[in-house]
C-alpha distance (Angstrom), angle and dihedral (degrees) to the residues before:
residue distance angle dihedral
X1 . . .
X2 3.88 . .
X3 4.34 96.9 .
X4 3.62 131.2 41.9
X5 3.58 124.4 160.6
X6 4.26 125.9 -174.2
X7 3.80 98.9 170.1
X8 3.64 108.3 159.8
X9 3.91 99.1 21.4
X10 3.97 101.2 134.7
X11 3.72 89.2 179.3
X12 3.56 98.7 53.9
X13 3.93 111.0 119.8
X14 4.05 130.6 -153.9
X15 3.58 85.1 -121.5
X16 3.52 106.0 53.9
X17 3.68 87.8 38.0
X18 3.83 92.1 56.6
X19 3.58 88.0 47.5
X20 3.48 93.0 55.7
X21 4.31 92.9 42.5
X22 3.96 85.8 52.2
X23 3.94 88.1 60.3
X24 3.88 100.1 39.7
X25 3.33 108.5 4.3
X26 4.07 90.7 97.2
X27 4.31 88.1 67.2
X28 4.16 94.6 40.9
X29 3.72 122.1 130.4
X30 3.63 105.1 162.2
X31 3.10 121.7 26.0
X32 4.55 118.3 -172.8
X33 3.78 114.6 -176.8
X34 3.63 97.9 155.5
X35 3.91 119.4 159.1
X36 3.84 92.6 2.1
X37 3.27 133.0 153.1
X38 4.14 93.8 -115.4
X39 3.52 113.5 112.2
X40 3.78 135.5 -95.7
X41 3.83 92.1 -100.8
X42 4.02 100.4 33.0
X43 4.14 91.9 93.7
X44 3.91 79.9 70.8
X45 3.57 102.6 59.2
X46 4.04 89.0 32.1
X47 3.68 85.9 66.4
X48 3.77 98.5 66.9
X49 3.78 84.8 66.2
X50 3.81 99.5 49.4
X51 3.81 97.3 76.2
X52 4.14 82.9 165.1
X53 3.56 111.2 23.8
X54 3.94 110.9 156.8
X55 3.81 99.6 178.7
X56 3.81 136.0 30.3
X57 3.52 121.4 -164.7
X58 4.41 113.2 176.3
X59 3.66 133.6 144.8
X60 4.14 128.0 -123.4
X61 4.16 106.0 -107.7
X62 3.71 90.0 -129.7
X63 4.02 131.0 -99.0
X64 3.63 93.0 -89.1
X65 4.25 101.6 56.3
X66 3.97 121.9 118.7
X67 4.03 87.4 -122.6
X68 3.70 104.0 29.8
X69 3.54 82.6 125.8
X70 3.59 95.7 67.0
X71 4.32 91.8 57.5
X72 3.46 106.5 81.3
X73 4.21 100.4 40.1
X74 4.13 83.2 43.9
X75 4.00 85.3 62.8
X76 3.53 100.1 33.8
X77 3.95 81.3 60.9
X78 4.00 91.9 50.7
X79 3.70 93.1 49.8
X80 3.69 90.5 51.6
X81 4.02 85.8 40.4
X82 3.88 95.7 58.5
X83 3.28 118.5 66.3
X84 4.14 94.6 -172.1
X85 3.46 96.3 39.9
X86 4.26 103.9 125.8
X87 4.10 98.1 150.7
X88 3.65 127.7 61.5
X89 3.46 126.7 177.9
X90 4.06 117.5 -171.7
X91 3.98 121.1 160.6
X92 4.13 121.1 164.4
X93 3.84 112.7 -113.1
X94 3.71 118.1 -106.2
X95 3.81 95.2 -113.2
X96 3.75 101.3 85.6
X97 3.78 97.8 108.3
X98 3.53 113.2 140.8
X99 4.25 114.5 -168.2
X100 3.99 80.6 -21.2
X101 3.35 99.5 -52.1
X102 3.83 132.5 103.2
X103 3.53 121.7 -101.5
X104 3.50 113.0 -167.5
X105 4.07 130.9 -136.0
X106 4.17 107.5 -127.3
X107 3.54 119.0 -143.0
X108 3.74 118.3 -106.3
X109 3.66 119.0 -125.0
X110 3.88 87.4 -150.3
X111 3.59 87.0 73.8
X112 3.93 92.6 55.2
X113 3.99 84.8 50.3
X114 3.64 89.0 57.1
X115 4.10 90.7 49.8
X116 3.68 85.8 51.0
X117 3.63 101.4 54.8
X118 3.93 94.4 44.2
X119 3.48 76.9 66.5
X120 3.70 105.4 66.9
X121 3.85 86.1 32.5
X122 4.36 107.2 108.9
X123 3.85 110.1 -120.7
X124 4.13 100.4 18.8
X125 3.70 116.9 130.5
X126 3.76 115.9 -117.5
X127 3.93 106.3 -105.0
X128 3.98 104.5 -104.4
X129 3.94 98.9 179.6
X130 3.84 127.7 38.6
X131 3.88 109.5 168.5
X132 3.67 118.7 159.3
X133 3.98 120.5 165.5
X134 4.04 129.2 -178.4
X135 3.83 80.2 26.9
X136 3.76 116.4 111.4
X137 4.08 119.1 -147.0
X138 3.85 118.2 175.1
X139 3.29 114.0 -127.8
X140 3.58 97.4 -92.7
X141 3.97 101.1 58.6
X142 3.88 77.1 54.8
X143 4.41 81.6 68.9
X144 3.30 83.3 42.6
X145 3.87 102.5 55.8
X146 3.84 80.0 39.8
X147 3.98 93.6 61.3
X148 3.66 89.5 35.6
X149 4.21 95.6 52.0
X150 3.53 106.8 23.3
X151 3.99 85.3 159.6
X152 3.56 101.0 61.9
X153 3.48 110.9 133.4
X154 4.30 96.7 -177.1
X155 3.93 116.4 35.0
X156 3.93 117.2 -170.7
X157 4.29 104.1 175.7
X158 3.51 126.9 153.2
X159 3.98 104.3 -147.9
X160 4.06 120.9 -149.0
X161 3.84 121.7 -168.4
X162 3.81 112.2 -174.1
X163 3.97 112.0 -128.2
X164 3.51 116.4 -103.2
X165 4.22 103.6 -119.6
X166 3.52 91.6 -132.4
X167 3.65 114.7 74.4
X168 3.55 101.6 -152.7
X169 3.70 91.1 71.7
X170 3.80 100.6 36.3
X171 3.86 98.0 105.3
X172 4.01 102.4 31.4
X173 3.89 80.5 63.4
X174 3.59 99.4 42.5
X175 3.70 89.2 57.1
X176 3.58 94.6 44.3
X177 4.10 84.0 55.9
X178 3.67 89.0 48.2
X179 3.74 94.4 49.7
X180 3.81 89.8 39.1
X181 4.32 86.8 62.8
X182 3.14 89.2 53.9
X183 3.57 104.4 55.4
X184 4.17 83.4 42.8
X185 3.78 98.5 59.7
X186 3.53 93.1 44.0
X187 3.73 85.8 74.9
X188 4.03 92.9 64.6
X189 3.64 99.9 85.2
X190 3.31 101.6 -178.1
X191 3.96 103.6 52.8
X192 3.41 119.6 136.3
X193 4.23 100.9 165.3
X194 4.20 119.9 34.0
X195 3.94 108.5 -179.5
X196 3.84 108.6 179.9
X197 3.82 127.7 -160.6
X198 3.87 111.0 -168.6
X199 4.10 139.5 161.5
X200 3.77 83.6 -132.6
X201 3.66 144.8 63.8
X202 4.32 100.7 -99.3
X203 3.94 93.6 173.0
X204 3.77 93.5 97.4
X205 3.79 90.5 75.3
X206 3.51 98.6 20.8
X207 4.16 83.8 109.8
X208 4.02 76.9 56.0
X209 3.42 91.0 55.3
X210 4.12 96.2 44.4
X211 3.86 92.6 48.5
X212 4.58 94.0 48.8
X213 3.58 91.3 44.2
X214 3.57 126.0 99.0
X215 3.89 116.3 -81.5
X216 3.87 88.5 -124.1
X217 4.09 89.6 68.6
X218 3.54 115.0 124.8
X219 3.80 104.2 168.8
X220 3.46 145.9 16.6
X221 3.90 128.0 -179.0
X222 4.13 123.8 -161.5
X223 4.12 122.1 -158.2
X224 3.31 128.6 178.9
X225 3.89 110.2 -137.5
X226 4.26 118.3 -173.6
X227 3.53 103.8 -137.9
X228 4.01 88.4 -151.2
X229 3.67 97.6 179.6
X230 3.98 137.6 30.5
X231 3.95 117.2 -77.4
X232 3.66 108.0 -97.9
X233 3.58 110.0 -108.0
């Protein structure tokens, strides 16, 4: 078996899961666990079973779970675990209301640290795919993910820039932001799709954007997301 996907399978247990891994795991490709039951740090262990993983595909527990904190070190270790793995896939679950309001996941620079150190790592495939949505990254982890995958050929990000508290300087630096992107993505030179998430309106410079790009860019998508509620720390 190369594929197996269990998104939406509340029930489903790290053990039985393991169990299963230990029996097939050797043959996996792609691998889609999104909104499972598995816990926040069960990717980790998975990994050790996923000698050729090619694609990961796994949803954020939420802001509010007892081991949230065990998520994003549990797939830094999996990246670092899988050699062949060139797609991830990583979007926040849409239970993190807080008193009716959303409460946004933030991405974890650990797991750009990971990216970084696949690599300098001899026989590690080049990271292709890097979509994360419902995740907030400032504008600067977006350089960062830049320097880290210079290969990616499909980018999927959804940017946050904290508002300045003084008014007066609220838009100058949410156009220096914009312009900032810009100049960042121009640096992946093999992009062919840009989808980008944002808590402002990016379509004044998405001409900008078009023109720094790589030549070999075939489509880029713009959404508008309210961030409604603080990032979750």
């Amino acid at each position: 078996m190369r594929s197996l996907a269990l998104t939406g399978a509340p029930k489903l247990s790290d053990e039985a899961m393991l169990a299963l891994l230990k029996t097939i795991g050797h043959g996996l490709e792609h691998l889609a666990i999104e909104a499972s039951g598995t816990s926040p740090g069960f990717v980790g262990e998975a990994a050790r079973h996923l000698p050729v993983l090619r694609s990961l595909k796994v949803t954020h527990p939420g802001t509010r779970h007892a081991r949230m904190d065990d998520f994003f070190p549990a797939l830094s270790e999996a990246l670092l675990a899988c050699p062949r793995l060139c797609h991830l896939v990583h979007y926040a679950s849409g239970s993190n209301f807080v008193s009716g309001r959303r409460e946004w996941p933030v991405l974890d620079p650990m797991l750009i640290e990971a990216c970084a150190r696949r690599s300098l790592q001899p026989g590690f495939a080049p990271m292709r795919r890097f979509e994360v949505q419902g995740v907030l990254a400032s504008v600067d982890l977006v350089g960062a993910i830049v320097q880290a995958m210079p290969l990616l050929r499909d980018f999927v990000i959804h940017v946050w820039e904290r508002d300045p508290v003084r008014r007066s300087g609220r838009h100058a630096r949410l156009k220096r932001a914009q312009f900032r992107l810009a100049n960042i993505l121009a640096g992946l030179k093999e992009l062919r799709t840009l989808h980008i998430m944002a808590q402002r309106d990016f379509s004044d410079h998405l001409q900008d954007i078009a023109e720094r790009c790589a030549p070999t860019l075939t489509q880029i998508g713009l959404r508008q997301r309210c961030v409604c509620a603080s990032p979750a720390p």
